[in-house]
VODO-755787 format. One line per field, with one value per residue (C-alpha): x, y, z; residue number from 0. Coordinates in steps of 0.25 Angstrom, whole numbers, plus 2048, in hexadecimal, padded with zeros to 3 digits. Layout:
BEGIN
c1 [X|...];
c2 [Y|...];
c3 [Z|...];
pos [NUM|...];
END
This chain:
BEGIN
c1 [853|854|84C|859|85D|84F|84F|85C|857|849|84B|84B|842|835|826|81D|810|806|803|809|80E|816|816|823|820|812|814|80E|80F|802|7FA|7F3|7E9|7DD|7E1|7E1|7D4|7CF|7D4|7CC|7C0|7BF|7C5|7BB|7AF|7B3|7B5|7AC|7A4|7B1|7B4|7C2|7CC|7D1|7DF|7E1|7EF|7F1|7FF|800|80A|80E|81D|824|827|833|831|824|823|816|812|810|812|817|810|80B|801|7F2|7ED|7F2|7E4|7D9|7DF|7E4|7D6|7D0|7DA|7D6|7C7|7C9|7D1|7C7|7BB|7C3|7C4|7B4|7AF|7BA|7B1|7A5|79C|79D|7A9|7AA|7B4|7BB|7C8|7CD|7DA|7E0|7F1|7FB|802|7FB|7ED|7EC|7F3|7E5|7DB|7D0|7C5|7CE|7CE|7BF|7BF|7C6|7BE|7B0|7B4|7BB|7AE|7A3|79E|7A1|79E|7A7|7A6|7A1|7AF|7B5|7C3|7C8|7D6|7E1|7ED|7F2|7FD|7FB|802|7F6|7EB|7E2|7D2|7CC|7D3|7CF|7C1|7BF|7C4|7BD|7AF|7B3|7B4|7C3|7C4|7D3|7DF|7EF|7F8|805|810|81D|825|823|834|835|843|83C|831|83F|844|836|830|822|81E|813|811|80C|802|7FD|7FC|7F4|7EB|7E8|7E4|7DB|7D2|7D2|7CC|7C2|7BE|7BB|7C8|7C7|7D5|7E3|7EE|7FD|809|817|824|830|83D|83C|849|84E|845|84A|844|842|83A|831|82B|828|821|81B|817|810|809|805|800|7F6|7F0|7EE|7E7|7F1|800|807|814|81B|82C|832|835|842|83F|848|848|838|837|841|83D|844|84F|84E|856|860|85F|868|85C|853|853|856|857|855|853|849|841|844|83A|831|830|830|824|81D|81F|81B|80E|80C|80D|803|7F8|7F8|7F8|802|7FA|801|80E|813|803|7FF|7EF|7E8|7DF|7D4|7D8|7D2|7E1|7E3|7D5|7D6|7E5|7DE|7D2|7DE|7D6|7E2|7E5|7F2|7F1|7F7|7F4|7F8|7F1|7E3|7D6|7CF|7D0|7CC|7CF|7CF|7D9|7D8|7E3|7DF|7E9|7F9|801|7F6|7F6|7E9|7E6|7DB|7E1|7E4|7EB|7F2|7F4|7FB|7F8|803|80E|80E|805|804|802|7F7|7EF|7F4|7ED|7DF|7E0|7E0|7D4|7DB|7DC|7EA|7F0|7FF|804|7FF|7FF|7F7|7F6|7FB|7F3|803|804|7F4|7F9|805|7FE|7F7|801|806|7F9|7F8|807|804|7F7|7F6|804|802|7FF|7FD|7FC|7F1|7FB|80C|812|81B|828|82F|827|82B|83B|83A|830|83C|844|839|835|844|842|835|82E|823|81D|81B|810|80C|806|804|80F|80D|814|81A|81C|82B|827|81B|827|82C|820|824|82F|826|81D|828|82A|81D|820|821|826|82F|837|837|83C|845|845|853|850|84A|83A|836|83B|842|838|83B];
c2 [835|83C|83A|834|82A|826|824|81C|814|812|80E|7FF|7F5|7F4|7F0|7FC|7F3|7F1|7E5|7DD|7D3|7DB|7CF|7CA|7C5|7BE|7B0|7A7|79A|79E|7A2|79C|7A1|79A|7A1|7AE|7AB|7A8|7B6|7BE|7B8|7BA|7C9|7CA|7C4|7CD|7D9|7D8|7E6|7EF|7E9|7E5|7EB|7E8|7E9|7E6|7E5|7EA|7E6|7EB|7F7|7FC|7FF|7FC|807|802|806|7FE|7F7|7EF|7E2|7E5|7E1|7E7|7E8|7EF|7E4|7E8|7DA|7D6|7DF|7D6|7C9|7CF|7D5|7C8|7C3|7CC|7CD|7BC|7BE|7C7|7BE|7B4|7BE|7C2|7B2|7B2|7BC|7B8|7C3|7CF|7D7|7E6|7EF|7FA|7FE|7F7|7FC|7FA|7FA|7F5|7F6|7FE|7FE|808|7FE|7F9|7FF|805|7FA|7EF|7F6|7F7|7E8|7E6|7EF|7EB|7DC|7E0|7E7|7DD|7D7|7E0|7EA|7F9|800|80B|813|809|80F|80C|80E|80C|80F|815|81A|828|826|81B|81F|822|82A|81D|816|820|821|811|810|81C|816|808|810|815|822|820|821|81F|823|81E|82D|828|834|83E|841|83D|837|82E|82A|824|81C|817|815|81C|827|832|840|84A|84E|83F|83E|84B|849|83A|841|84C|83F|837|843|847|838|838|833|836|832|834|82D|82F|824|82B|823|82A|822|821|820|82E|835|842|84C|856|84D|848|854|856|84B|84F|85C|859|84E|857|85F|854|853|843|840|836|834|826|82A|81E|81A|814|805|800|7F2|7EC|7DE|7DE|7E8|7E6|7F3|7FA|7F5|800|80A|805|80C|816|81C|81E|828|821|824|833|838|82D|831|841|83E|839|843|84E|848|847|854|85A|852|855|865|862|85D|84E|844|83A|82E|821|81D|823|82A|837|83C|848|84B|849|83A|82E|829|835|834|824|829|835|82A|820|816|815|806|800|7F6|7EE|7FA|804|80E|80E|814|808|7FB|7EF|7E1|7DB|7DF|7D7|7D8|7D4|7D1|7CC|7CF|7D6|7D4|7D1|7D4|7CC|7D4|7C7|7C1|7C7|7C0|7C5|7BF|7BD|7C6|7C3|7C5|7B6|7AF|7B8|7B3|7A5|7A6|7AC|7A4|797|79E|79F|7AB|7B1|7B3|7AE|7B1|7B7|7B9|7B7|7C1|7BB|7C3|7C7|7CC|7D4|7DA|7DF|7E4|7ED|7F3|7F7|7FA|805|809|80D|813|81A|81A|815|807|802|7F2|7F0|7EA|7EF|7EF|7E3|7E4|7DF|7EC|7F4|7F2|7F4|802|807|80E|812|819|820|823|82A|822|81F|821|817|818|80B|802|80D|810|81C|822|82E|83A|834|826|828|827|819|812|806|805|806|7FB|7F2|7F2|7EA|7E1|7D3|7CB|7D5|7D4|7C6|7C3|7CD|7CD|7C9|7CD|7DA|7DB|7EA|7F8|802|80A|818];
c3 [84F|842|836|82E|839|83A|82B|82B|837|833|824|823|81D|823|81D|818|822|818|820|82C|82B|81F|812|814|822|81D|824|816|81E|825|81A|811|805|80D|81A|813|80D|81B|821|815|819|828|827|81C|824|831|82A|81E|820|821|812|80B|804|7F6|7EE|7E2|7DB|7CD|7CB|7BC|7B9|7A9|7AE|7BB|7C6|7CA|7DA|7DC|7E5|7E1|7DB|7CA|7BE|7B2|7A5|799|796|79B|798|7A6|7AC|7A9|7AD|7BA|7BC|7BC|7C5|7D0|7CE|7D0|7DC|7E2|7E0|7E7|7F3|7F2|7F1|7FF|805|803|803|7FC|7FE|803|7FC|806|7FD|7F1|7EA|7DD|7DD|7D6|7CE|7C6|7C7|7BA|7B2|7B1|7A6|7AD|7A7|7AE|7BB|7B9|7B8|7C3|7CD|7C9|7CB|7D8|7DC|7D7|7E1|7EC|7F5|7F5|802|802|808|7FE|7FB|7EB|7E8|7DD|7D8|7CC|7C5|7C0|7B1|7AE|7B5|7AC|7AD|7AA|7B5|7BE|7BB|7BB|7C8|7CE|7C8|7CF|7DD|7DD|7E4|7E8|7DF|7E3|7D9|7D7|7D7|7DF|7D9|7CF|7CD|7BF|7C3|7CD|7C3|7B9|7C5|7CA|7BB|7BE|7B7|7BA|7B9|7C3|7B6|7B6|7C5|7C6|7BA|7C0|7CC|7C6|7BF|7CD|7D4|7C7|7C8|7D7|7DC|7EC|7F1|7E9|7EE|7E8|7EC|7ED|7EF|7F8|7F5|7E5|7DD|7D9|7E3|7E9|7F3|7E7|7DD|7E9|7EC|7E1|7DF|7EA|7E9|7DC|7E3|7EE|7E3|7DD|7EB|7ED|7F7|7FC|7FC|7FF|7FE|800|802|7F8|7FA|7F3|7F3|7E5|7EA|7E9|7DC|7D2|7CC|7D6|7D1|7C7|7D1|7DD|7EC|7E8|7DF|7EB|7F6|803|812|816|808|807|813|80F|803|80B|816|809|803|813|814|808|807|815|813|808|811|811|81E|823|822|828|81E|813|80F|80F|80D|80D|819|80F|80C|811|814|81F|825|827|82D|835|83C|83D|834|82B|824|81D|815|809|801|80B|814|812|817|817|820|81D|823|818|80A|7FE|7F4|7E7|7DB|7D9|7E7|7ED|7FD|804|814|81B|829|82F|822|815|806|7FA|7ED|7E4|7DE|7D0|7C7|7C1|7CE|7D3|7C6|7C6|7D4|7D0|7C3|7CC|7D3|7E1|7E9|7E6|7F3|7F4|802|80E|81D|82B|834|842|84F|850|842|842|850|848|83C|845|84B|83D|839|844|841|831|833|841|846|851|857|868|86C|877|87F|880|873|871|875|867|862|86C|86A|85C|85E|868|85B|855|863|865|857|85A|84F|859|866|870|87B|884|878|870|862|85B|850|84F|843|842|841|836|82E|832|833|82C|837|841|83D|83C|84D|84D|83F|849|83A|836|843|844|835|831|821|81B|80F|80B|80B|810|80A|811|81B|817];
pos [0|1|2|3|4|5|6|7|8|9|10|11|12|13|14|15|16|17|18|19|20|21|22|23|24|25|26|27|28|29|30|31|32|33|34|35|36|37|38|39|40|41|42|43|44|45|46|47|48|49|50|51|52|53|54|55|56|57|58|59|60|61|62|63|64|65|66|67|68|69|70|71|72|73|74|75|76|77|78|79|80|81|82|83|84|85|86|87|88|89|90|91|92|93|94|95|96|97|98|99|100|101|102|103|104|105|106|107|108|109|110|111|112|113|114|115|116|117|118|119|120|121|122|123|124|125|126|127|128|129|130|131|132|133|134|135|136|137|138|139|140|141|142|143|144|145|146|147|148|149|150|151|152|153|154|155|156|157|158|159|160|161|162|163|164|165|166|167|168|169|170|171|172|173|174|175|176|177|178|179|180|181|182|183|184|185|186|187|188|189|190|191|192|193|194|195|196|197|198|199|200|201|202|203|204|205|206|207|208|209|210|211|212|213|214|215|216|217|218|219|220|221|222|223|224|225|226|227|228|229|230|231|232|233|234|235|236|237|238|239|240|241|242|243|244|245|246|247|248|249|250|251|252|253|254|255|256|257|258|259|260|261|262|263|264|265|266|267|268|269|270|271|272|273|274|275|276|277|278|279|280|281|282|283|284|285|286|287|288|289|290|291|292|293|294|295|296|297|298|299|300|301|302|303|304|305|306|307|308|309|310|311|312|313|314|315|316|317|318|319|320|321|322|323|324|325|326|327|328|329|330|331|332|333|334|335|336|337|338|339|340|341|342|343|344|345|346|347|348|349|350|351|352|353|354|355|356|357|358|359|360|361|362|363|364|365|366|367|368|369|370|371|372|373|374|375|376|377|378|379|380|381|382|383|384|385|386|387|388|389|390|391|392|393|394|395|396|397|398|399|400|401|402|403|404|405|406|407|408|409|410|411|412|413|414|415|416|417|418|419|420|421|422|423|424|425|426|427|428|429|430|431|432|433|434|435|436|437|438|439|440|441|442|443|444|445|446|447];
END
């Protein structure tokens, strides 16, 4: 089939799988903050010496980008910081005195938001109560993000002191035009002079997020976003597709569909910017990422060790993700738990001293058997059931088969160069809720 019929045929809503079963269909009947309490403690006890993973929210932005798709809050007032602070460093006793023992740290994150909204002395607060108490592994991997117009030395510094060595930063287009419609602003300058103080610091991995999809985004102005980014050498590149999601985000109300690349000219901006960063000697690691050979990203790819997760791909795994902070989304492997979405809630909860988790989800044998299969499909491209694979799966992987999407051996399901790009729609041939319960209203954004 060609590329175009398999864009039109291929882009409809569908989950991006950073968990199964995806949010929408948590079941919150079964689920209750005890039971969650429960299920961190027994991954926790048989899986205490391969350590946890911590992300922390920092919902804080000065001005809205009006494509985000992230949980923030607007403000110019810095004295929301401290009292937020505290909040999280009472929500991560509560986690240590559910542990019980002292706690090994595999990768913590910062994300936002905007973690740079913060001075540098209050992120220092924040780290060295997070840390106290614990232990860091030593292949302990420190990330955050940041966005280049605010990112200051200081920041940079204090965070590299505290054992930061990873930093992601916020590009999605240079075009000036695209910057008006998206309200973010930053310079190839401030980018690259960013850059130069992470590496001087000690900074061992760069990433940089680019969007495909924006409002007023042409082939033209993309590459050369592209090609100035290819010039500051990152180390990695997620370079993500635009979800235009307005009855979630208000701010994309700011510009209508008609603004926005669609369809084949959608997908001609993405293939541009794989190609070019492809020429330029970076990988094709799982979805939507790009790292260079000298990445960790590529190597944890390369040794199939490769992990997705509520922040993404990552090179580490842990069985157990605590998310710490408003919204933030917890994995014990066998359970998940959000805490909740607005700010005042979330601190109405600490401030009443109970662990702020709002709704969650049990993992049935049925759902963990799934999130496998998922698993294996973002990070390896390929998955195989011990056993014959299920015939439900097996009628919806026929289009994806006469599509040469996949390959199909025995129990074996592989993906092939073609279906690297429609990953998303391959997962959904094993997503048991999503087939079951059909959403009547709109929940995912468009695949491509």
């Amino acid at each position: 089939m060609e590329t175009a019929a398999l864009l039109q045929k291929y882009n409809v809503a569908a989950p991006r799988y950073t968990s199964y079963p995806t949010v929408p269909y948590w079941d919150p009947t079964t689920f209750s903050p005890e039971k969650w309490i429960s299920a961190v403690q027994s991954i926790y006890a048989d899986h205490k010496d391969e350590g946890i993973s911590l992300y922390i929210h920092l919902p804080y932005c000065e001005s809205l980008c009006t494509y985000c798709g992230c949980n923030t809050r607007i403000t110019k007032n810095h004295a929301v910081e401290l009292p937020y602070i505290n909040a999280v460093l009472a929500e991560w006793k509560m986690y240590q005195n559910l542990l019980g023992s002292t706690p090994n740290i595999k990768e913590l994150h910062l994300g936002g938001g905007t973690p740079t909204f913060f001075k540098p002395e209050n992120l220092k607060i924040l780290i060295e109560g997070i840390l106290a108490g614990v232990e860091v592994s030593p292949d302990a991997t420190f990330s955050f993000e940041a966005h280049p117009a605010n990112t200051t030395e200081a920041h940079l510094r204090t965070l590299h002191h505290l054992g930061f060595k990873r930093l992601s930063l916020g590009i999605q287009d240079f075009d000036p035009k695209v910057q008006v419609m998206i309200n973010r602003f930053q310079t190839p300058q401030q980018v690259t002079a960013v850059m130069r103080q992470a590496r001087e610091i000690g900074f061992d991995s760069i990433n940089f997020d680019l969007i495909y999809g924006l409002p007023a985004q042409n082939i033209s102005g993309l590459s050369e976003t592209i090609e100035a980014v290819i010039e500051m050498k990152p180390d990695r590149i997620a370079f993500y597709s635009y979800a235009h999601v307005p009855w979630l985000k208000p701010g994309q109300r700011h510009y209508t569909v008609e603004d926005l690349p669609a369809g084949s000219e959608k997908f001609a901006l993405y293939q541009m910017g794989k190609k070019m960063l492809i020429k330029a000697g970076y990988e094709d690691v799982g979805m939507d990422h790009f790292a260079l050979k000298t990445d960790t990203l590529f190597t944890a790819s390369a040794e199939k060790k490769l992990h997705r997760n509520f922040m993404g791909y990552t090179d580490q795994h842990t069985h157990l993700l605590i998310g710490l902070g408003v919204s933030s989304i917890s994995d014990s492997w066998t359970a998940f738990a959000q805490n909740p979405k607005s700010i005042e809630a979330y601190l109405d909860k600490i401030n009443a001293d109970l662990l702020p988790v709002e709704k969650g989800h049990l993992l049935s044998d049925e759902d963990l058997e799934i999130r496998q299969h998922i698993l294996n499909i973002m990070c390896r491209e390929n998955t195989s059931y011990p056993e014959a694979i299920p015939e439900a799966v097996v009628k919806r992987l026929s289009p994806l088969i006469k599509d040469q999407l996949i390959q199909v051996c025995g129990k074996e399901i592989n993906i092939t160069q073609t279906g690297k790009s429609f990953l998303r729609n391959v997962c959904m041939a094993f997503d048991e809720k999503l087939w079951a319960r059909q959403p009547e209203t709109k929940l995912f954004s468009a695949a491509i």
